[in-house]
Every structure is written in structure tokens, then in C-alpha cells.
ROSE-4610 file (N, C-alpha, C; in Angstrom, 1 decimal, always signed):
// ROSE-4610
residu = [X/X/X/X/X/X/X/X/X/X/X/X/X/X/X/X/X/X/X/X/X/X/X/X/X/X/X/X/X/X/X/X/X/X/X/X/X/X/X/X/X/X/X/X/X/X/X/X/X/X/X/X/X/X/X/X/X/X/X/X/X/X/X/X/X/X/X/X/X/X/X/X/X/X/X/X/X/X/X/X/X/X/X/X/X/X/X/X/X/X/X/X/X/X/X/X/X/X/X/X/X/X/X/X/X/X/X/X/X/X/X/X/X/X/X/X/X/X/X/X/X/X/X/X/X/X/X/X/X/X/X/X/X/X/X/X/X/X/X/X/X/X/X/X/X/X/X/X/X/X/X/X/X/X/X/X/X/X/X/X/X/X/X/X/X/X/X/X/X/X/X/X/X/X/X/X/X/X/X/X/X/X/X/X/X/X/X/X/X/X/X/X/X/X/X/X/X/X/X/X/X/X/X/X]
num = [1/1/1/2/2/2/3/3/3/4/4/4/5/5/5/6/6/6/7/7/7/8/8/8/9/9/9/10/10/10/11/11/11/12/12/12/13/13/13/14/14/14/15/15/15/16/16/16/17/17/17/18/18/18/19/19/19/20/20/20/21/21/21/22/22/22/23/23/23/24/24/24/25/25/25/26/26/26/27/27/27/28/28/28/29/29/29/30/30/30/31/31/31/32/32/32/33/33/33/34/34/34/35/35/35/36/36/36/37/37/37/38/38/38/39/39/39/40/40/40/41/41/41/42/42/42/43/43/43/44/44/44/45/45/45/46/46/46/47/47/47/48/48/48/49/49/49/50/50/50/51/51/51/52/52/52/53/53/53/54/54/54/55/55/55/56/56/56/57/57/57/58/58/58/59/59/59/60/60/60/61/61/61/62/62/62/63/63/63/64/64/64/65/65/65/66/66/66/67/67/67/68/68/68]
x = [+63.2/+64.3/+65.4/+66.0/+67.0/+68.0/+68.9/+70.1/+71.3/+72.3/+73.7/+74.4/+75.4/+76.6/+78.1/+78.6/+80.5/+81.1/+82.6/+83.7/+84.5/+85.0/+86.1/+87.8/+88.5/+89.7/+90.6/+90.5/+91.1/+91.7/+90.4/+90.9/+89.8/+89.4/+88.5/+86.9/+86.5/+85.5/+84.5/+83.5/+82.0/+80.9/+79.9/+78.8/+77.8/+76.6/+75.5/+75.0/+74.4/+74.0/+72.5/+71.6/+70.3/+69.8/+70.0/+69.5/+68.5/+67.8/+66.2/+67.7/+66.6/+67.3/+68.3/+67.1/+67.7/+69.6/+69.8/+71.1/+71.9/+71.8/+72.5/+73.8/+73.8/+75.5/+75.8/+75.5/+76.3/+77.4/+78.7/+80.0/+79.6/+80.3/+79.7/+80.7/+81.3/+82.1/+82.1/+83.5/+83.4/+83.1/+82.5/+82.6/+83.6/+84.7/+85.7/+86.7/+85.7/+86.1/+86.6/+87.3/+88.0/+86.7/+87.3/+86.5/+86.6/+87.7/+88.1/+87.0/+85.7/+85.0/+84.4/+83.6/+83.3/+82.4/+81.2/+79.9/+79.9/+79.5/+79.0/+78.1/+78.6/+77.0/+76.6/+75.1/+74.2/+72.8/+73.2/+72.2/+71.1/+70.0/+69.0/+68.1/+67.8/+67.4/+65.8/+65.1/+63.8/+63.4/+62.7/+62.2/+61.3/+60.4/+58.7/+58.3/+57.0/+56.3/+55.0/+55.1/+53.9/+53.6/+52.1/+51.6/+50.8/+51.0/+49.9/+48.6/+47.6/+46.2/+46.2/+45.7/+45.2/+44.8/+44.6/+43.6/+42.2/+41.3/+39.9/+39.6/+38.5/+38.1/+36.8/+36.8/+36.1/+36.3/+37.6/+38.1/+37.0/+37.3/+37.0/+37.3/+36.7/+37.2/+36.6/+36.1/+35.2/+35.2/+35.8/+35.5/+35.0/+34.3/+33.7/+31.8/+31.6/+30.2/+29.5/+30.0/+28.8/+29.4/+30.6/+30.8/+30.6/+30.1/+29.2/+29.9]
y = [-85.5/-84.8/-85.9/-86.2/-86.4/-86.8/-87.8/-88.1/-88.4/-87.8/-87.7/-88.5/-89.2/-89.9/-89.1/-89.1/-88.1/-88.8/-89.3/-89.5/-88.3/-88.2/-87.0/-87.9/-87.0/-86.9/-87.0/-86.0/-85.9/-86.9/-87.6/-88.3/-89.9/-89.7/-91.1/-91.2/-90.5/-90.8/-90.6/-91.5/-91.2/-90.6/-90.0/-89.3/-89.1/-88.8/-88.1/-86.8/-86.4/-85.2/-85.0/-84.4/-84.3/-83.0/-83.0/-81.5/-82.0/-81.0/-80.9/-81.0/-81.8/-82.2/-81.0/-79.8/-78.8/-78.1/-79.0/-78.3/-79.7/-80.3/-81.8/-81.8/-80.9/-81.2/-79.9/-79.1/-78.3/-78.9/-78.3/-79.2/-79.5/-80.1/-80.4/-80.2/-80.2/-80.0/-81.2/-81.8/-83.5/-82.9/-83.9/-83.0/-83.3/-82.9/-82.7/-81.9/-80.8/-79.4/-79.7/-80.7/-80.6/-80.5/-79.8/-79.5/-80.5/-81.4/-82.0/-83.8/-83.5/-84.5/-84.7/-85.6/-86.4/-87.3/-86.7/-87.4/-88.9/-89.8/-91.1/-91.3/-92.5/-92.8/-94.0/-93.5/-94.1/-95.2/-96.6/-97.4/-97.4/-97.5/-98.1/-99.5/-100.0/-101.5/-101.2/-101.7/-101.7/-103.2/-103.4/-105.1/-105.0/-106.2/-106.3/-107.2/-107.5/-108.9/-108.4/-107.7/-107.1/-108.5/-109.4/-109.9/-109.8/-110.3/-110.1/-110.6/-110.1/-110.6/-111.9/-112.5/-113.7/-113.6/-114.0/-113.3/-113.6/-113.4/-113.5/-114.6/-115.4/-116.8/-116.5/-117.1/-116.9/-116.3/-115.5/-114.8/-113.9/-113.8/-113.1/-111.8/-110.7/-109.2/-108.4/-109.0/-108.2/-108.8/-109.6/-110.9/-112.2/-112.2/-113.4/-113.2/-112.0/-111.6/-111.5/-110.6/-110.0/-110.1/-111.4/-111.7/-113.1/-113.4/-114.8/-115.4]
z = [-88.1/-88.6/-88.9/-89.9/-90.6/-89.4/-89.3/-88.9/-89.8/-89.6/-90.6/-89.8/-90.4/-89.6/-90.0/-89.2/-90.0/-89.2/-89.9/-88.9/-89.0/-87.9/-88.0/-88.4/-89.5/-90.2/-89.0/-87.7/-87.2/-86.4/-85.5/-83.5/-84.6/-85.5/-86.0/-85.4/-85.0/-84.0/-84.7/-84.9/-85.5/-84.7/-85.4/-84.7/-85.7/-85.1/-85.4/-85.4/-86.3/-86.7/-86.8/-86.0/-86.4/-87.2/-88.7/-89.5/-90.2/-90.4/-92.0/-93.1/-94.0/-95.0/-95.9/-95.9/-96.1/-96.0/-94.9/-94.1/-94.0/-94.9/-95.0/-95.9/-96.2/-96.8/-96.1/-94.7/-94.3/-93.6/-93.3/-92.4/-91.0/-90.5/-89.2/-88.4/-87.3/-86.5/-85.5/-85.2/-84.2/-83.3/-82.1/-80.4/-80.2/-80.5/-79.7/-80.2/-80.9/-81.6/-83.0/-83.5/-84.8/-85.8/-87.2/-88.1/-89.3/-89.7/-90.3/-90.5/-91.1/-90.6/-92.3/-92.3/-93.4/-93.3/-94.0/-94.3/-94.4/-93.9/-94.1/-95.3/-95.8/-96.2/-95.7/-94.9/-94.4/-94.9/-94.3/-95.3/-94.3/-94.9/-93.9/-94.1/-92.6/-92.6/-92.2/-93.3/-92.9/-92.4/-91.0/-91.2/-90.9/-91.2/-90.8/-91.3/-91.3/-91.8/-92.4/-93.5/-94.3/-95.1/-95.0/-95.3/-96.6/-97.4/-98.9/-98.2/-99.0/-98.7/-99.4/-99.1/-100.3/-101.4/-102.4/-103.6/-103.0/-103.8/-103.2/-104.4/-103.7/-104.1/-105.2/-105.8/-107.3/-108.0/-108.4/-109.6/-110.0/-111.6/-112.4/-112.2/-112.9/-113.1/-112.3/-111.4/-110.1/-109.2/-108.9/-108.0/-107.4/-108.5/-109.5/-109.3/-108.7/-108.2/-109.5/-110.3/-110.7/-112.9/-112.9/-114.6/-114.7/-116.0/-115.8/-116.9]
């Protein structure tokens, strides 16, 4: 499920929201009762080390097996 960020207008205080996308621009209320809050926009960091394959050695249009 989806996590939302809002600061509240009111006390400043940021938070999270866990809704289905579906219910993602409903208002949210701060924990500390005030209603006066406002959607973030949230970036996301993907990291990793996805490696390419090598190409494969003897070319050609098949892999160099079976074009002459």
C-alpha cells in the first residue's frame, strides 16, 4: 500500500499516510487533530547495481551459431 507524506498548515509537523492509491487525494488529518494539512510531493530513490550482460562473443544475428 501506498505511503503519502502531509505537512500540517497548522503546528508544521510532517507525517505519513498509508492509503490504496484509490483514496490518495482524500484529506488527511495531523496527529495532533488539526485538519489543515497538505500533500507532499514525494520523490523516490531507487539504488542497485543491475549489471548488463556482456554481449555474447561471435556476433552475428543469432549469435554467430548458425549465419555464415
Amino acid at each position: 500500500m501506498p505511503r503519502y507524506d502531509y505537512r500540517c498548515r497548522a503546528c508544521g509537523s510532517t507525517f505519513e499516510v498509508s492509503r490504496p492509491m484509490s483514496a490518495s487525494s482524500d484529506p488527511a488529518a495531523c496527529p495532533e487533530g488539526h485538519d489543515d494539512t497538505v500533500k507532499l510531493l514525494s520523490t523516490v530513490a531507487m539504488t542497485g547495481s543491475a549489471a548488463t550482460p556482456p554481449p555474447a562473443s561471435g556476433g552475428g544475428c543469432c549469435g554467430g551459431g548458425c549465419c555464415g
